[in-house]
MIPALO-297905 format. One line per 4 residues: their letters; for each residue x, y, z of N, C-alpha, C. Coordinates in steps of 0.02 Angstrom, whole numbers, plus 50000, padded with zeros to 5 digits. Each point is the difference from the previous one (the first is absolute). Example, Ala and Ser with C-alpha at 12.3 -4.5 7.8 and 13.67 -1.06 7.14 Angstrom:
MIPALO-297905
as) 50660,49716,50390,49955,50059,50000,50045,50060,50000; 49982,50053,49964,50042,50059,50003,49961,50055,50037
//
This chain:
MIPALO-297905
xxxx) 51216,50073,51938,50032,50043,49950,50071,49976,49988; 50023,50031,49936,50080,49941,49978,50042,50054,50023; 50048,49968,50035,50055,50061,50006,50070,49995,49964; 49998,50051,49978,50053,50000,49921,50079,50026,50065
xxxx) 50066,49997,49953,50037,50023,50032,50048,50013,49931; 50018,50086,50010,50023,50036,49937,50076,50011,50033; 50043,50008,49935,50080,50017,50031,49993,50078,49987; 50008,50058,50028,50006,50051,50019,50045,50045,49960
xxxx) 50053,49958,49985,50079,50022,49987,49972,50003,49886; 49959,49993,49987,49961,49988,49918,49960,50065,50017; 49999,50039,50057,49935,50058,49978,50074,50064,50000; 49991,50073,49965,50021,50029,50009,49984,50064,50054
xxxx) 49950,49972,50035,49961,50057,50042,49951,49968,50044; 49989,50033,50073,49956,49947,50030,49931,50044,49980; 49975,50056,49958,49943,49992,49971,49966,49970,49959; 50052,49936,49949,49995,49976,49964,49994,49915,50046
xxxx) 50032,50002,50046,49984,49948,50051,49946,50002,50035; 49992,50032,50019,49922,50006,50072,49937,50016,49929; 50010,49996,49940,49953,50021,49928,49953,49917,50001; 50065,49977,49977,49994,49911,50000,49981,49964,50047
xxxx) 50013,50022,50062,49979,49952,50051,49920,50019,50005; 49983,50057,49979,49907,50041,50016,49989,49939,49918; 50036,50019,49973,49967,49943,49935,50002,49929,50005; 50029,49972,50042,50012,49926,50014,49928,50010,50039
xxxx) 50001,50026,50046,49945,49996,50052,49931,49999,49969; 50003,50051,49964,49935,49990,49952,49981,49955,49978; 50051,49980,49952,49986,49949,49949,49970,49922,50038; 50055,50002,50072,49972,49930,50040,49926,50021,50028
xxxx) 49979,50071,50026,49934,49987,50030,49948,49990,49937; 50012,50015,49941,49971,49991,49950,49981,49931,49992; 50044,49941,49991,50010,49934,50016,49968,49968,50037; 49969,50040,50074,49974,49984,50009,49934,50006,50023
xxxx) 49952,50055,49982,49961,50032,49984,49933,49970,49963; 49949,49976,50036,49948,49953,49963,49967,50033,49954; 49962,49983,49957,49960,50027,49979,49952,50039,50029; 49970,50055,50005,49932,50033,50052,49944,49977,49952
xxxx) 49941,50010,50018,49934,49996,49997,49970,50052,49967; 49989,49963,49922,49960,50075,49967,49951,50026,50047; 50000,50068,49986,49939,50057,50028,49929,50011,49949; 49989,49951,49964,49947,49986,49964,49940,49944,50051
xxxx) 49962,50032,50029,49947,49969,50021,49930,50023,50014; 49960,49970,49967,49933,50027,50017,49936,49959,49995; 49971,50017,50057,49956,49982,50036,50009,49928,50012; 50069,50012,50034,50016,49930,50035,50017,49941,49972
xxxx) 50036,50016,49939,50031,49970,49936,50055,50047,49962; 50055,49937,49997,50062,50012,49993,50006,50002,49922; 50025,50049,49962,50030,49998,49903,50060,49948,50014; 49964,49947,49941,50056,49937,49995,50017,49984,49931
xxxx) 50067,50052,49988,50022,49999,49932,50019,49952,49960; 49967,49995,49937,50026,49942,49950,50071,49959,50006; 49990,49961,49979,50080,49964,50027,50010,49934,49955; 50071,49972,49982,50011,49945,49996,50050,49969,50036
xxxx) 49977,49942,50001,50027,49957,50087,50025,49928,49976; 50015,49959,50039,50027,49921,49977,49936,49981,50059; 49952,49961,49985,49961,49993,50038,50025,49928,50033; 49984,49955,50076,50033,49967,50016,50041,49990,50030
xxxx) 50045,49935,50017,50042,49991,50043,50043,49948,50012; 50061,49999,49980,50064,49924,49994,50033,50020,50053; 50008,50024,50063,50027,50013,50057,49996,49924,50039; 50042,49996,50058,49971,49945,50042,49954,49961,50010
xxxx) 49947,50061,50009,49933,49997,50034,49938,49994,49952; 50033,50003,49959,49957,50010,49946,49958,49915,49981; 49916,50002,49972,49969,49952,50006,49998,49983,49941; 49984,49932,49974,49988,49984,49945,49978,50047,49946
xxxx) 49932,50019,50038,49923,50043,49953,50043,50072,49985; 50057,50004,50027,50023,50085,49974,50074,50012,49973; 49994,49937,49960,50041,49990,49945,49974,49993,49939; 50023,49997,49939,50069,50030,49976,49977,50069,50008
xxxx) 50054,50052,50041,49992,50075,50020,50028,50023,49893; 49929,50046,49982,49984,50030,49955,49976,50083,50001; 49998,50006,49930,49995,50069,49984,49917,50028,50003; 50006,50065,50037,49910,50008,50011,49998,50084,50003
xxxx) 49976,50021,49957,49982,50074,49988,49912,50002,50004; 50011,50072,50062,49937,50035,50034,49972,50060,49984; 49945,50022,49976,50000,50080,50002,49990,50021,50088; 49987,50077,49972,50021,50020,50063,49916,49995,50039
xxxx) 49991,49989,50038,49944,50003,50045,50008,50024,50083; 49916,50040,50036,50010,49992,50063,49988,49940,50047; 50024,50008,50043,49997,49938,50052,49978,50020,50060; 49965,49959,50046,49996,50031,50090,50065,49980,50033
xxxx) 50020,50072,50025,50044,49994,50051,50008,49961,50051; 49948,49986,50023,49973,49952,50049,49948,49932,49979; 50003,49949,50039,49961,49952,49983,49941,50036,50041; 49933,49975,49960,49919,50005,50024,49998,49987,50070
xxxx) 49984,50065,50042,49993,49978,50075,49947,49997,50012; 49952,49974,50071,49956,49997,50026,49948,50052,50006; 50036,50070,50008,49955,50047,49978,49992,50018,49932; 50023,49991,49965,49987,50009,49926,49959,49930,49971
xxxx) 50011,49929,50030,49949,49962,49984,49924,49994,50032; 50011,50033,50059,49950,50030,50064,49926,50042,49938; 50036,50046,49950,49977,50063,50007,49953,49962,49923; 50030,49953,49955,49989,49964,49939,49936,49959,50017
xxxx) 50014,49958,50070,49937,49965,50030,49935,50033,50013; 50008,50069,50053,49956,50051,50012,49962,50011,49927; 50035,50031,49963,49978,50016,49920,49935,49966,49973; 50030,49929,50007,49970,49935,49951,49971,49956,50038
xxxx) 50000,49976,50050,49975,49948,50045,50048,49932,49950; 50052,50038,49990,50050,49919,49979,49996,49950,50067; 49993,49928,49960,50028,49954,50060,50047,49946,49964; 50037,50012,50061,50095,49968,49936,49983,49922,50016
xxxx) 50030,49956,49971,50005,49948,49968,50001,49947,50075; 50039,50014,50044,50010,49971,50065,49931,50022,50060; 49953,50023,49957,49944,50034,50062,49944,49966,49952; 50012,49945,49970,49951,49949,49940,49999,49940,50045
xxxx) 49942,49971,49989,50014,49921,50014,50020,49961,49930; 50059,49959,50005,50020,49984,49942,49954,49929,49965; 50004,50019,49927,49950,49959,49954,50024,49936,50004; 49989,49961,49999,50027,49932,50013,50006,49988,49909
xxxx) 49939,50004,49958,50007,49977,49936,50063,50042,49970; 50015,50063,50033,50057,50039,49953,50055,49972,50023; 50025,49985,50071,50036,49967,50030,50029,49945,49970; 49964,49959,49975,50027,49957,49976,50035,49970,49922
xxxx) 49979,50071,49984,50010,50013,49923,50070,50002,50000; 50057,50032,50022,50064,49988,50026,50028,49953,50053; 49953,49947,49989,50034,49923,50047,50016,49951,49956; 50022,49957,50044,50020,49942,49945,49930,49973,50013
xxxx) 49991,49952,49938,49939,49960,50000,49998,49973,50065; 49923,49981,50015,49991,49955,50050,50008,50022,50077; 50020,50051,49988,50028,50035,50071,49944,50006,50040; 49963,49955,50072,49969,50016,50048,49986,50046,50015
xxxx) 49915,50024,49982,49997,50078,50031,49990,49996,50107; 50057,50053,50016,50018,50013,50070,49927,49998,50020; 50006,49994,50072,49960,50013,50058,49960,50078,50002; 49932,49990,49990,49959,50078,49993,50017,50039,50056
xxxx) 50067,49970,50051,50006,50072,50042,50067,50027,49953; 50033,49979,49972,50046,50037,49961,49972,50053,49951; 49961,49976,49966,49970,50043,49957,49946,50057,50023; 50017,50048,50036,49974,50065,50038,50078,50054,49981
xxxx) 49963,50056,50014,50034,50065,49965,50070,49982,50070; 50059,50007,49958,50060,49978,50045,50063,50040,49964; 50077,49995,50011,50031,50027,49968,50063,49929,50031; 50072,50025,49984,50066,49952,50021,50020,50072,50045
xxxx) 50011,49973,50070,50049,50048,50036,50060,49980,50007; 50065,50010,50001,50070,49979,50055,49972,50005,50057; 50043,49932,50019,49987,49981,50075,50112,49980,50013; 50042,50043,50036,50051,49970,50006,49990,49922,50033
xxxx) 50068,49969,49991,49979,49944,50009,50039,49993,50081; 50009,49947,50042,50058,49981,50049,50063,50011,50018; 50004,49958,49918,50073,49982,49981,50021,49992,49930; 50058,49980,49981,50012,49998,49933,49950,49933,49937
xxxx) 49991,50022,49988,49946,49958,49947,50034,49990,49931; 49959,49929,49952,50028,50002,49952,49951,50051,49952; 50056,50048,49959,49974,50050,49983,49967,50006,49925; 50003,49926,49978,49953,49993,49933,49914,49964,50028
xxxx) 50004,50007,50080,49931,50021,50009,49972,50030,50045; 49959,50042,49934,49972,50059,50017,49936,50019,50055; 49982,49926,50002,49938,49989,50035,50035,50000,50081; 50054,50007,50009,50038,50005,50080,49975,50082,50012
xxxx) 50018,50058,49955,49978,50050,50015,49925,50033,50000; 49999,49977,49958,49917,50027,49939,49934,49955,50044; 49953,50046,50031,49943,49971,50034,49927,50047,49963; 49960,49945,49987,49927,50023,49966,49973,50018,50057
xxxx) 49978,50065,49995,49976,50050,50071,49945,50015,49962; 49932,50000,50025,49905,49992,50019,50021,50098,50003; 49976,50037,49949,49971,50089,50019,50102,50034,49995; 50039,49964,49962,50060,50019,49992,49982,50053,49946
xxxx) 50028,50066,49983,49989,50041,49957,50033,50059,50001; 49984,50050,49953,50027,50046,50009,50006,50062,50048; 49909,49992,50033,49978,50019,50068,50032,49966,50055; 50012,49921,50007,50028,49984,50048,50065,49955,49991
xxxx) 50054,50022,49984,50051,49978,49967,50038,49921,50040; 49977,49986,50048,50040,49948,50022,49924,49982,50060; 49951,49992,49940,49960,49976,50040,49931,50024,50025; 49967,49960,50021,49922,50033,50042,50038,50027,50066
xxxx) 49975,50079,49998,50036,50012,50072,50041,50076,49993; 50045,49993,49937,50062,50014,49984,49962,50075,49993; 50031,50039,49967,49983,50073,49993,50044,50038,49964; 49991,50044,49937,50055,50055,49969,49975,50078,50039
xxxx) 49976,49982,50033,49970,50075,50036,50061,50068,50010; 50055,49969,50013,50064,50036,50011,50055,50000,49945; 49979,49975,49959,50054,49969,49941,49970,50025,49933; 49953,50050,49988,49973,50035,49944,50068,50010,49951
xxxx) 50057,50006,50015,50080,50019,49945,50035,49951,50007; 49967,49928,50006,50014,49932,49980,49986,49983,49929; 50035,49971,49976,49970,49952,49932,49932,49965,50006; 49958,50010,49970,49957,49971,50020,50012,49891,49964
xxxx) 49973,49968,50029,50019,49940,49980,49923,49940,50011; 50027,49940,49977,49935,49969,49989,49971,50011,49939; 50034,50044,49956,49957,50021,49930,50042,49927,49941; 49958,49987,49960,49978,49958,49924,50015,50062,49981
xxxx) 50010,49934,49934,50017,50042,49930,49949,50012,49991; 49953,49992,49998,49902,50045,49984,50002,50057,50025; 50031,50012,50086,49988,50036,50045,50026,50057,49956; 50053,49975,49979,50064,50062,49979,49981,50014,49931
xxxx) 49955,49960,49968,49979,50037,49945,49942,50033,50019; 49971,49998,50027,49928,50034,50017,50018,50071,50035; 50056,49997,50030,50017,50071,50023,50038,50050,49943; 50037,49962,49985,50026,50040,49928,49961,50033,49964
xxxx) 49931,49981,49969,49939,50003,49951,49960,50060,50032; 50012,49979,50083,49974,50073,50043,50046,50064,49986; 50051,49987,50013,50060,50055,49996,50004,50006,49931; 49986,49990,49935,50025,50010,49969,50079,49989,49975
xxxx) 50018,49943,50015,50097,49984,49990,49972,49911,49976; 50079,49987,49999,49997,49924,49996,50043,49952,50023; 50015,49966,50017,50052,49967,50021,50081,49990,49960; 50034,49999,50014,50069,50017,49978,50025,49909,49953
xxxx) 50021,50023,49956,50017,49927,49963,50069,49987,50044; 50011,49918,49976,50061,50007,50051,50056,50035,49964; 50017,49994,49948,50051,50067,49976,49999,50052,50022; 49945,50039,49990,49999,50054,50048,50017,50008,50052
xxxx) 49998,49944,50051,49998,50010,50071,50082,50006,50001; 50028,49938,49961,50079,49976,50028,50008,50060,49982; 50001,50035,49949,50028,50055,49974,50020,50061,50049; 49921,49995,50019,49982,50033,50072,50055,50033,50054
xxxx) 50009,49914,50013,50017,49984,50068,50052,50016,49998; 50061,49989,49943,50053,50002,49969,50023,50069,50015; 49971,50046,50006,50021,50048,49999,50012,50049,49953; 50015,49956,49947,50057,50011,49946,50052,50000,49987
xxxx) 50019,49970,50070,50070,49958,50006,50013,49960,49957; 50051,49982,49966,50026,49933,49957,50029,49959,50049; 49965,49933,50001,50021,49953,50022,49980,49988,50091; 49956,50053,50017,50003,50001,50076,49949,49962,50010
xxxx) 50018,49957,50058,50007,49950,50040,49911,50005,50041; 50011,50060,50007,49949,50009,50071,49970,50089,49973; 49940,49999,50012,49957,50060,49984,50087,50092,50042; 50031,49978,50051,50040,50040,50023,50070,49986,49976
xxxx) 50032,49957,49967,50053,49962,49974,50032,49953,49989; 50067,49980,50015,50012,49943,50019,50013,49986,50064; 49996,50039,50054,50012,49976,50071,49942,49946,50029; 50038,49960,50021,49976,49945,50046,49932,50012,50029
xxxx) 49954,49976,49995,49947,50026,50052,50008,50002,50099; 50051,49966,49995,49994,49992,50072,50081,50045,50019; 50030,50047,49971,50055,50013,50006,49967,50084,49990; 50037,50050,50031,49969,50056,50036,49956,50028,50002
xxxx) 49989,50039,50011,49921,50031,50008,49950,49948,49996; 49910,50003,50028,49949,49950,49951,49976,50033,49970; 49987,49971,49924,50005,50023,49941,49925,49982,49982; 49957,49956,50031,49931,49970,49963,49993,49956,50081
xxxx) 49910,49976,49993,49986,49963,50054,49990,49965,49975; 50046,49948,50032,50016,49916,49987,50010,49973,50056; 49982,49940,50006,50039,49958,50049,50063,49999,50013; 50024,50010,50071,50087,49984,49999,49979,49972,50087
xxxx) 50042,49948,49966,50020,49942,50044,49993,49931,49981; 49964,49940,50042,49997,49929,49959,49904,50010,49978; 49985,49986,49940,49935,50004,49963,49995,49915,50021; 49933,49997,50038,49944,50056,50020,49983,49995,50051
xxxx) 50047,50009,50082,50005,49961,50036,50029,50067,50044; 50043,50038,49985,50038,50032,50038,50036,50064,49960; 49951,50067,50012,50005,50054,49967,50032,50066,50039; 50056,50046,49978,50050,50040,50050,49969,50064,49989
xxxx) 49956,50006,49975,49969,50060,50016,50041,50053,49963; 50052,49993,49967,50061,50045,50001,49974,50053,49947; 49944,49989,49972,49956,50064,49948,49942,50029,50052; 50001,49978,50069,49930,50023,50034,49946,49967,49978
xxxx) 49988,49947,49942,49939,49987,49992,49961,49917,50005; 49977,49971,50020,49980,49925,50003,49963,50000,49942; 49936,50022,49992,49962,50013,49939,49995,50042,49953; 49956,50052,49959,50012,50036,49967,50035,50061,50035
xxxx) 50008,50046,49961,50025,50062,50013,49962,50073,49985; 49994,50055,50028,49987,50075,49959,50018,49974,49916; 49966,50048,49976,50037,49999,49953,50061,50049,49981; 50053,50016,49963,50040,50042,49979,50044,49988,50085
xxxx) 50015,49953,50033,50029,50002,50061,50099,49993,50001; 49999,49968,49926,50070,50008,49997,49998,50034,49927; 50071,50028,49991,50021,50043,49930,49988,49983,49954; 49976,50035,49946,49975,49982,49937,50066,50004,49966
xxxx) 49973,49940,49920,50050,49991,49975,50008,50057,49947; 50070,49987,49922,49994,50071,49993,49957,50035,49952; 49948,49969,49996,49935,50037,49954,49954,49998,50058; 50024,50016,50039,49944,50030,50074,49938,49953,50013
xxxx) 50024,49934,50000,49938,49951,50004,50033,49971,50097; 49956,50002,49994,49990,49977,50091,49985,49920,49986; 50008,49951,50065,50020,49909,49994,49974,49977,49950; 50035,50007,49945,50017,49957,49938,50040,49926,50017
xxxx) 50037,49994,50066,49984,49943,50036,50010,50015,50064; 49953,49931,50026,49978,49995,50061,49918,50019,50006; 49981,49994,50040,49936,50016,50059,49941,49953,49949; 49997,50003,49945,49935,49965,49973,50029,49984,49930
xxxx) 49982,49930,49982,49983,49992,49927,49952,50050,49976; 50035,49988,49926,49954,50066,49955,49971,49964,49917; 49946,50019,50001,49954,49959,49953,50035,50021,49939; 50000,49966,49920,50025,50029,49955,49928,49964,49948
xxxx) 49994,50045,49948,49956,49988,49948,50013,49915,49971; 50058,49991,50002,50017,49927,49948,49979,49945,50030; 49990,49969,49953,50007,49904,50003,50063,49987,50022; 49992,49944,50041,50080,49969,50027,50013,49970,49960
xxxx) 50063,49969,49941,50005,49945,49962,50076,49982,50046; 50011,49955,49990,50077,49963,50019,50066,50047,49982; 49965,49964,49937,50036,49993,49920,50014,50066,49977; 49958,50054,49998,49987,50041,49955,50068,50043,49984
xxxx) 50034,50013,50070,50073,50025,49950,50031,49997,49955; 49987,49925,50007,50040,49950,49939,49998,50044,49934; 49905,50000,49993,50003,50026,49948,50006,50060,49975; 50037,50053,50024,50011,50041,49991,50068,50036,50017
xxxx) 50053,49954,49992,50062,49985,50023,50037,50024,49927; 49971,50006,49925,50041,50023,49951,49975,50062,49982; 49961,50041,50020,49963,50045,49980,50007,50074,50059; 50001,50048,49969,49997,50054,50057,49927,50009,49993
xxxx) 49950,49999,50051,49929,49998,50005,49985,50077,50013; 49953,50017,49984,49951,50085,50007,49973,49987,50025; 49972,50031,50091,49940,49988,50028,49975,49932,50007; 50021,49940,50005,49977,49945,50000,49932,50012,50048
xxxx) 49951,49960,49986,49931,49982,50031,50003,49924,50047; 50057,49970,49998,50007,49927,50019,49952,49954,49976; 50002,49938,50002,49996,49949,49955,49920,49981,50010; 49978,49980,49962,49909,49995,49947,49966,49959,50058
xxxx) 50069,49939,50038,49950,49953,50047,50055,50007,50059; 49955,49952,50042,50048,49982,50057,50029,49931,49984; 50069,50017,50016,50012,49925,50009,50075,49992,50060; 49975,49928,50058,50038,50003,50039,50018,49917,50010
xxxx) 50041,49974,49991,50028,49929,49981,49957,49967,50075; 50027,50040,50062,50004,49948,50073,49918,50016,50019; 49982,50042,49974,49937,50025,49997,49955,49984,49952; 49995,49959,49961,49947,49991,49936,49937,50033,50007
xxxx) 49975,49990,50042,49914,50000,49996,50002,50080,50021; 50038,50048,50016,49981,50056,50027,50011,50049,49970; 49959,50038,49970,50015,50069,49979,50020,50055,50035; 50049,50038,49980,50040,50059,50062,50008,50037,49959
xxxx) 50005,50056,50038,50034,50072,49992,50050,49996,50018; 50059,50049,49966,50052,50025,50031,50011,50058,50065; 50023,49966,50045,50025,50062,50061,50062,50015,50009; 50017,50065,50030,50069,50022,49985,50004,50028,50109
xxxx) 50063,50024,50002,50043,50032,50049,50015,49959,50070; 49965,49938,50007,50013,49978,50063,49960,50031,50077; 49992,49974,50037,49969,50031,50073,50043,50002,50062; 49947,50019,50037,50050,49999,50058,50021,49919,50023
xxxx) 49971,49947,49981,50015,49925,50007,50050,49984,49967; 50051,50029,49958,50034,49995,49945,50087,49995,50050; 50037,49946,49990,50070,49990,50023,50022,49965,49951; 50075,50001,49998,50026,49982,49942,50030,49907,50035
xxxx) 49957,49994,50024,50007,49920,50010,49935,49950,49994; 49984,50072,49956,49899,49976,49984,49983,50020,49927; 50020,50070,49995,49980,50010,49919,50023,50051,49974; 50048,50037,50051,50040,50076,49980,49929,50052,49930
xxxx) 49950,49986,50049,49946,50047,49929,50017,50058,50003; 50039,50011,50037,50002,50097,49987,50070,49997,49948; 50018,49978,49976,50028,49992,49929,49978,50057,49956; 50039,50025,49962,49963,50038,49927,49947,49959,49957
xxxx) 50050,49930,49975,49988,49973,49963,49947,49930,50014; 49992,49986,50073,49955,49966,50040,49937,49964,49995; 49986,49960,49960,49920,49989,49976,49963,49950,50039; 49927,50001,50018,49963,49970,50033,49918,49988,49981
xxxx) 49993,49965,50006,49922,50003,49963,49938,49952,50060; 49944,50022,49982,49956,49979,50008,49927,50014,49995; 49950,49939,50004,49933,50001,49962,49960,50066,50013; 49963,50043,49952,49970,50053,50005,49978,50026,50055
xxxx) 49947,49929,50015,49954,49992,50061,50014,50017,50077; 50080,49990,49995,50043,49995,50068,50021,50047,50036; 49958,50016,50060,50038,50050,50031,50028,49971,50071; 50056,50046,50019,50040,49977,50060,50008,50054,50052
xxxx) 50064,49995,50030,49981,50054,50078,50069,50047,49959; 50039,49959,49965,50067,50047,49957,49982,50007,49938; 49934,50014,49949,50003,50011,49948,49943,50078,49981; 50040,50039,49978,49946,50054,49977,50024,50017,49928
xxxx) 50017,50068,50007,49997,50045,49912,50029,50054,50002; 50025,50040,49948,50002,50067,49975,49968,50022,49928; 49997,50034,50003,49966,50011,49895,50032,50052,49986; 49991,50010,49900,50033,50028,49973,49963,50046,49961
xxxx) 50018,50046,49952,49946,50025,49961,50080,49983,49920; 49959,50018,49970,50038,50028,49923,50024,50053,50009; 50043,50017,49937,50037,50066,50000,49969,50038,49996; 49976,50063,50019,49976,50069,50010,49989,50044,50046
x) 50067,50038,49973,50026,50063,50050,49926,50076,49990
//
């Protein structure tokens, strides 16, 4: 709080003194006073009022793909407070006899439809129902490869998250993870919702803050309180525990931001309806956009051959000497098909109160 200092000898009365100092005081706790958390929620979905935003990011940290930061108007829609947990994907499976994308043996002919020509089809023990787990590593690694962390695990899924063996038996108010973009549309279509465009989401996450940094503000992630589950320490080698968590988390385990959305970052990537393009800001860098749908194809320069989705909020694998994803403005993508041990969902519906 700021502490003012008034000359005394300018008031004619100390009721007119001790008046001002109750009004100084105010005015600073006012200052600093966050926003609270609308009281609009139902059935486990948050009212996420229309808005216009600068979508994006020219900060430091900021990546190529989330530039030039532009103009992006949302109507208002609901959102889940929480990302899709294990019992709520538990209860979708029961329903339907769904089997998600990582509990498939993968097609070799579809497989290869996103390779470069000529590409050697792998060894038929690769191709059995598998998923990518984190595995920390030793020691410090070079961190543009990914294959130091990331291991193809035989019965990896959403039942057994880090493996044949593994178990969510105790972790039902976990994110559930291991889910495709199929996965996450096929549950949506059950529920009735849909997946959040990425406008929507940043918008989301944003708060409705102008200009904030991080789903809670601009404070540091690693500077007081923990704010989201992320990695803190050296990625991916040596983790301080300092959020309590190695892997996922409960969900709603730290404070929601201020449209009452629970880890908007941290604990899991979150699926978004769009195509990944590079480029696509670009084009929409002179224009204030309505509701954008994101762009017709995919397109990814270092990536040619692969079609992606857009993912948003970062996981608990997320350090800012790796990819700072719990960013507002944060973008990440990958192929439909792909599920991992840090990637799940939330969904949205349209406006109607």
């Amino acid at each position: 709080m700021k502490t003012y200092s008034i000359n005394t000898s300018k008031f004619r009365s100390v009721g007119v003194f001790l008046g001002l100092i109750v009004a100084f005081f105010i005015l600073s706790c006012r200052k600093e006073t966050k926003p609270k958390a609308p009281l609009l929620v139902k059935d486990g979905m948050v009212w996420i009022p229309a808005g216009v935003f600068q979508m994006g990011s020219e900060d430091e940290q900021a990546k190529e793909d989330e530039l030039p930061v532009h103009g992006v108007s949302v109507d208002a829609f609901w959102m889940d407070q929480t990302e899709v947990t294990n019992a709520d994907f538990k209860a979708f499976v029961d329903a339907t006899g769904y089997i998600t994308t990582a509990e498939k043996k993968p097609d070799w002919e579809e497989l290869k439809k996103e390779l470069p020509p000529d590409t050697p089809k792998p060894n038929d023990s690769l191709l059995q129902s598998a998923s990518l787990v984190f595995e920390a590593t030793d020691g410090p690694v070079n961190l543009n490869d990914f294959g130091a962390w990331w291991q193809w695990k035989p019965k990896a899924s959403w039942r057994q998250p880090r493996g044949e063996g593994s178990s969510i038996e105790y972790k039902m108010d976990h994110p559930v993870v291991h889910i495709s973009w199929y996965d996450a549309q096929a549950y949506a279509a059950w529920a009735g919702k849909r997946l959040p465009t990425e406008a929507e989401w940043e918008w989301a996450a944003s708060g409705g803050v102008s200009k904030a940094k991080y789903p809670w503000g601009n404070e540091p992630v690693t500077d007081g309180t923990p704010k989201a589950n992320a990695w803190e320490g050296n990625f991916p080698y040596r983790n301080t525990l300092r959020d309590q968590f190695f892997y996922t988390a409960p969900v709603a385990s730290f404070e929601p931001n201020a449209f009452g959305l629970y880890d908007m970052a941290g604990n899991v990537w979150e699926w978004c309806s769009d195509w990944y393009d590079f480029t696509y800001y670009k084009g929409l860098e002179s224009k204030n956009t309505i509701n954008p749908q994101g762009p017709e194809a995919p397109y990814d320069p270092y990536q040619p051959y692969l079609k992606q989705k857009v993912m948003r909020g970062g996981s608990f694998l997320c350090n800012d000497t790796y990819c700072s994803g719990y960013r507002v403005a944060s973008r990440m993508k990958s192929t439909p098909d792909t599920g991992l041990q840090h990637t799940g969902f939330r969904l949205v519906k349209s406006a109607e109160l």
